[in-house]
BAVO-887333 format. One record per residue: residue number from 1; x, y, z of N, C-alpha, C, O, CB in turn; residue in three letters. Coordinates in steps of 0.1 Angstrom, whole numbers, always signed. Atoms other than C-alpha are relative to their C-alpha. Last residue first. Glycine has a CB too. Layout:
residues N
<keba k="NUM" n_c1="X" n_c2="Y" n_c3="Z" ca_c1="X" ca_c2="Y" ca_c3="Z" c_c1="X" c_c2="Y" c_c3="Z" o_c1="X" o_c2="Y" o_c3="Z" cb_c1="X" cb_c2="Y" cb_c3="Z" r="ALA"/>
...
end
This chain:
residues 36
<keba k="36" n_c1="-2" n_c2="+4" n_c3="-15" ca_c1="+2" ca_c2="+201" ca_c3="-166" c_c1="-17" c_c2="+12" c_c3="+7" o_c1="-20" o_c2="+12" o_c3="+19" cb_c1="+22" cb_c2="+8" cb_c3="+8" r="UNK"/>
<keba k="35" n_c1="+1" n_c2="-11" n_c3="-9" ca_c1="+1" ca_c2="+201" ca_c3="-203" c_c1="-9" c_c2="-7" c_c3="+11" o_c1="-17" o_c2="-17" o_c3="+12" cb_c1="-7" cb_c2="+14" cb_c3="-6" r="UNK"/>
<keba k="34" n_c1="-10" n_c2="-4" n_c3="-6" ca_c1="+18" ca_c2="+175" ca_c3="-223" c_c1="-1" c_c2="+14" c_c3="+10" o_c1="+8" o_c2="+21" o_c3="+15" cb_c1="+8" cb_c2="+1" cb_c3="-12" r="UNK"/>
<keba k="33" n_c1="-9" n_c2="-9" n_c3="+6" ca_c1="-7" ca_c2="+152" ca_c3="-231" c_c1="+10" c_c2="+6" c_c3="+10" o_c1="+13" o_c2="+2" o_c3="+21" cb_c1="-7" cb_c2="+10" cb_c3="-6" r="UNK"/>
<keba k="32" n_c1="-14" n_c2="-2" n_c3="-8" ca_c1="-21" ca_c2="+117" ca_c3="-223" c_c1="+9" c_c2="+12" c_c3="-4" o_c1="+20" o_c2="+9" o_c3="-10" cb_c1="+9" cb_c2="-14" cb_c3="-1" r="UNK"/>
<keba k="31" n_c1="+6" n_c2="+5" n_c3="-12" ca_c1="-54" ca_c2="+109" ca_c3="-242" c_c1="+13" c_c2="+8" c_c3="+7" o_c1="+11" o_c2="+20" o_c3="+7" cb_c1="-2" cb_c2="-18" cb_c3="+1" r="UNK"/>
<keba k="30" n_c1="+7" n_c2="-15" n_c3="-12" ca_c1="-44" ca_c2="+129" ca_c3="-270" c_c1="-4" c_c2="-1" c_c3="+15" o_c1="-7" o_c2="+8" o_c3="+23" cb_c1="-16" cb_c2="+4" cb_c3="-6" r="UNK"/>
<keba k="29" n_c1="-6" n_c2="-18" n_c3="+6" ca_c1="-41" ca_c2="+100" ca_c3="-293" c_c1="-3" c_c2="+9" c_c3="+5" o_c1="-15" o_c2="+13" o_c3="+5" cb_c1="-3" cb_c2="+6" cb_c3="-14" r="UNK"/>
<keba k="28" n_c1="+11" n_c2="-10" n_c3="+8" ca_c1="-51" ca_c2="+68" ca_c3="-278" c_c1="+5" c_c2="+14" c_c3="+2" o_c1="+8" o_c2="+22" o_c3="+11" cb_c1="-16" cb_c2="+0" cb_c3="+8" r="UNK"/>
<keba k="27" n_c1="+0" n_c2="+3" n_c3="+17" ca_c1="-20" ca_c2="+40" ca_c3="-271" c_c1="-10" c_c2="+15" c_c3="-9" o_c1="-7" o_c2="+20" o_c3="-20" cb_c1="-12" cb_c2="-19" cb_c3="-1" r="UNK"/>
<keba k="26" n_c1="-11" n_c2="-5" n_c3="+17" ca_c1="-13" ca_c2="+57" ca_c3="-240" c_c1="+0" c_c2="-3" c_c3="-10" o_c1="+7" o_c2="+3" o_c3="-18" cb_c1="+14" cb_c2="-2" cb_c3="-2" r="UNK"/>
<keba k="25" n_c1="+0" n_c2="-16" n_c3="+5" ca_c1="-47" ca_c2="+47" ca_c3="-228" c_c1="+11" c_c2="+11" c_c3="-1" o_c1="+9" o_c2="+23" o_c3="-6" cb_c1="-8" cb_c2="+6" cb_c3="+7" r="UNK"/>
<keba k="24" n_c1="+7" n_c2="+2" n_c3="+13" ca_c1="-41" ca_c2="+7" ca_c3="-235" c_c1="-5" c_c2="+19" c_c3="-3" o_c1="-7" o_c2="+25" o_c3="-14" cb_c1="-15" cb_c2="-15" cb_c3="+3" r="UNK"/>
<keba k="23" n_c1="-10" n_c2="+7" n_c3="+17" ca_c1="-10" ca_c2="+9" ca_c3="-211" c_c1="-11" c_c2="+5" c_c3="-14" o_c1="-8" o_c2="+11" o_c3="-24" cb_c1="+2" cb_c2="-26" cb_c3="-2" r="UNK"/>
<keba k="22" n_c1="-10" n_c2="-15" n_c3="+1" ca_c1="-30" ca_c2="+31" ca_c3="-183" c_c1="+8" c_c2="-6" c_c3="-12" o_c1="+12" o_c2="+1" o_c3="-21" cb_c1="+12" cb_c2="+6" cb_c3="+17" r="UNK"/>
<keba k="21" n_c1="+10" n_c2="-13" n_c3="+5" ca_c1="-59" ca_c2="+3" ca_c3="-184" c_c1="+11" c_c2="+13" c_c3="-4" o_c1="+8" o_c2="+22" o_c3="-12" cb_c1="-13" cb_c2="+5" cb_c3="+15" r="UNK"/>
<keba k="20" n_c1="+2" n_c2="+6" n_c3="+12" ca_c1="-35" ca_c2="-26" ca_c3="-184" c_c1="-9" c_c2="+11" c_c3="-5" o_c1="-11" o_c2="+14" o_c3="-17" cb_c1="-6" cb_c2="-15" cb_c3="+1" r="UNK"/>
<keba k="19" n_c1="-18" n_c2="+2" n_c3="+13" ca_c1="-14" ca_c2="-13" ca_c3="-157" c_c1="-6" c_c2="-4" c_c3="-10" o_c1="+2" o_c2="-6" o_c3="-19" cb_c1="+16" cb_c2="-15" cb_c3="+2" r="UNK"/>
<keba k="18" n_c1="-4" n_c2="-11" n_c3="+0" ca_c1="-46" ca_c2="-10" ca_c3="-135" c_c1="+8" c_c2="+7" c_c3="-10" o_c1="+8" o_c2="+17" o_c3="-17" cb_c1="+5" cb_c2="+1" cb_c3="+9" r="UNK"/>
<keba k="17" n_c1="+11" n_c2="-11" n_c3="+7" ca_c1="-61" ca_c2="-40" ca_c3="-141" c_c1="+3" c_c2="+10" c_c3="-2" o_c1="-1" o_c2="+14" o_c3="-12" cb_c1="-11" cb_c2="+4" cb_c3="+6" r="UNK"/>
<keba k="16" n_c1="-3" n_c2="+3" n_c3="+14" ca_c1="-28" ca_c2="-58" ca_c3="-133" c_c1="-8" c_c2="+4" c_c3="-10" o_c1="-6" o_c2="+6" o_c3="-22" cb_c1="+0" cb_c2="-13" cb_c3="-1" r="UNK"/>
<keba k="15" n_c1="-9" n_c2="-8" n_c3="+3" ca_c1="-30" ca_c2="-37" ca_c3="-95" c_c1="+4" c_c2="-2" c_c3="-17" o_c1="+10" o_c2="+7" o_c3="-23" cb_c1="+11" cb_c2="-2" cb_c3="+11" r="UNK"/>
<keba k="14" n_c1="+0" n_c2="-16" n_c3="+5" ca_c1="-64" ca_c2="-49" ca_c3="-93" c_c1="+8" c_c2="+11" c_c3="-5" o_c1="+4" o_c2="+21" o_c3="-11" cb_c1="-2" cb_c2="+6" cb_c3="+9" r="UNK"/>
<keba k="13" n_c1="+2" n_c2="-7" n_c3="+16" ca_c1="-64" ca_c2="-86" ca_c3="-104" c_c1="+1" c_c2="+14" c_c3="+3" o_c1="+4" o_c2="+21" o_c3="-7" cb_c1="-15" cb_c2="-3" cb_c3="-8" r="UNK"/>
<keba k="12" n_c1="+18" n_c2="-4" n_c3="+4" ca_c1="-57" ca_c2="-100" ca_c3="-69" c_c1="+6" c_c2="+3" c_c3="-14" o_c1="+17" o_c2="+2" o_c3="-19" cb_c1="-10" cb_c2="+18" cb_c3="+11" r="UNK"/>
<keba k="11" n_c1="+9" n_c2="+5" n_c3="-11" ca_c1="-24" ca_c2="-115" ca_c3="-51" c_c1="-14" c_c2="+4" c_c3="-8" o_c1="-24" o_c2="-3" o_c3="-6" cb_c1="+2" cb_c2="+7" cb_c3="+17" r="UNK"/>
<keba k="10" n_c1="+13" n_c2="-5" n_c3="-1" ca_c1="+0" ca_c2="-106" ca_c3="-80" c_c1="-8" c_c2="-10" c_c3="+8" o_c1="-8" o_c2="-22" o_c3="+5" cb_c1="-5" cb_c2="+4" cb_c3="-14" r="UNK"/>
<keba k="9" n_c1="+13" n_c2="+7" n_c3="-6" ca_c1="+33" ca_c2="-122" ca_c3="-82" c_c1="-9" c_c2="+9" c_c3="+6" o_c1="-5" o_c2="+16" o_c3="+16" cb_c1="+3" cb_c2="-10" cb_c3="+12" r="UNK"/>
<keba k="8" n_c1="+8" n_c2="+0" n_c3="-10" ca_c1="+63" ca_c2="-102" ca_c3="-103" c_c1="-13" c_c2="-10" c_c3="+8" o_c1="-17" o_c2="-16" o_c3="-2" cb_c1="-3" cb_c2="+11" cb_c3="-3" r="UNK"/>
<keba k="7" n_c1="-5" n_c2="+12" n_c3="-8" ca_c1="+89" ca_c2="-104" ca_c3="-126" c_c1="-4" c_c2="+0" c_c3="+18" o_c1="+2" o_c2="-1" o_c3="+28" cb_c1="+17" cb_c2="+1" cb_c3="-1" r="UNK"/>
<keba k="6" n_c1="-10" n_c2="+1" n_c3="-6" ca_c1="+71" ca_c2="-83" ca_c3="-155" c_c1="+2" c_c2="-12" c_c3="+12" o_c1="-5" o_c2="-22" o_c3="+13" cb_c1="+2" cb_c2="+13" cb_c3="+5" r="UNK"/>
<keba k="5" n_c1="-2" n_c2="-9" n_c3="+0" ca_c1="+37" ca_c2="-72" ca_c3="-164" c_c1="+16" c_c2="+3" c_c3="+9" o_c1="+20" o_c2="+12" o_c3="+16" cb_c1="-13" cb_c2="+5" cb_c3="+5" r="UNK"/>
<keba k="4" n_c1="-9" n_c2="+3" n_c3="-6" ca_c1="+33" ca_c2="-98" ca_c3="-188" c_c1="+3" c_c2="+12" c_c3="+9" o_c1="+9" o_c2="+20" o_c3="+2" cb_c1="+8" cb_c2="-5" cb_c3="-8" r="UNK"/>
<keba k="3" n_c1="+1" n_c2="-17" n_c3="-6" ca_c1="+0" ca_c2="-101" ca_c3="-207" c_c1="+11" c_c2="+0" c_c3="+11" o_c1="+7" o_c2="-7" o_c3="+21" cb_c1="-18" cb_c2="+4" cb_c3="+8" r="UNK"/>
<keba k="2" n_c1="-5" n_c2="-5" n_c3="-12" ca_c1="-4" ca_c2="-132" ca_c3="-226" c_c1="+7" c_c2="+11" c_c3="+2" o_c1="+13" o_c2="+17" o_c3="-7" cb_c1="+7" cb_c2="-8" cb_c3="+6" r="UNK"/>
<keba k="1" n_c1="-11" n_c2="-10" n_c3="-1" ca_c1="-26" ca_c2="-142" ca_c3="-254" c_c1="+4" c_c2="+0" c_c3="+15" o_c1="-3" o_c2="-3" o_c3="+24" cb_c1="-6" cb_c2="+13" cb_c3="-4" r="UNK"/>
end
């Protein structure tokens, strides 16, 4: 599989770790609501 986080060059894995963890926890129900 490939994982695209757009038209960019990444020097490390951290910032692609990042984006991949905050993508996969808007997928989970509740995770991400609407109070502040």
């Amino acid at each position: 599989h490939e994982v695209s986080v757009g038209d960019v060059v990444l020097a490390g894995g951290e910032v692609a770790a990042c984006l991949v963890i905050e993508a996969v926890t808007r997928l989970i129900p509740g995770v991400m609501g609407n109070a502040v």
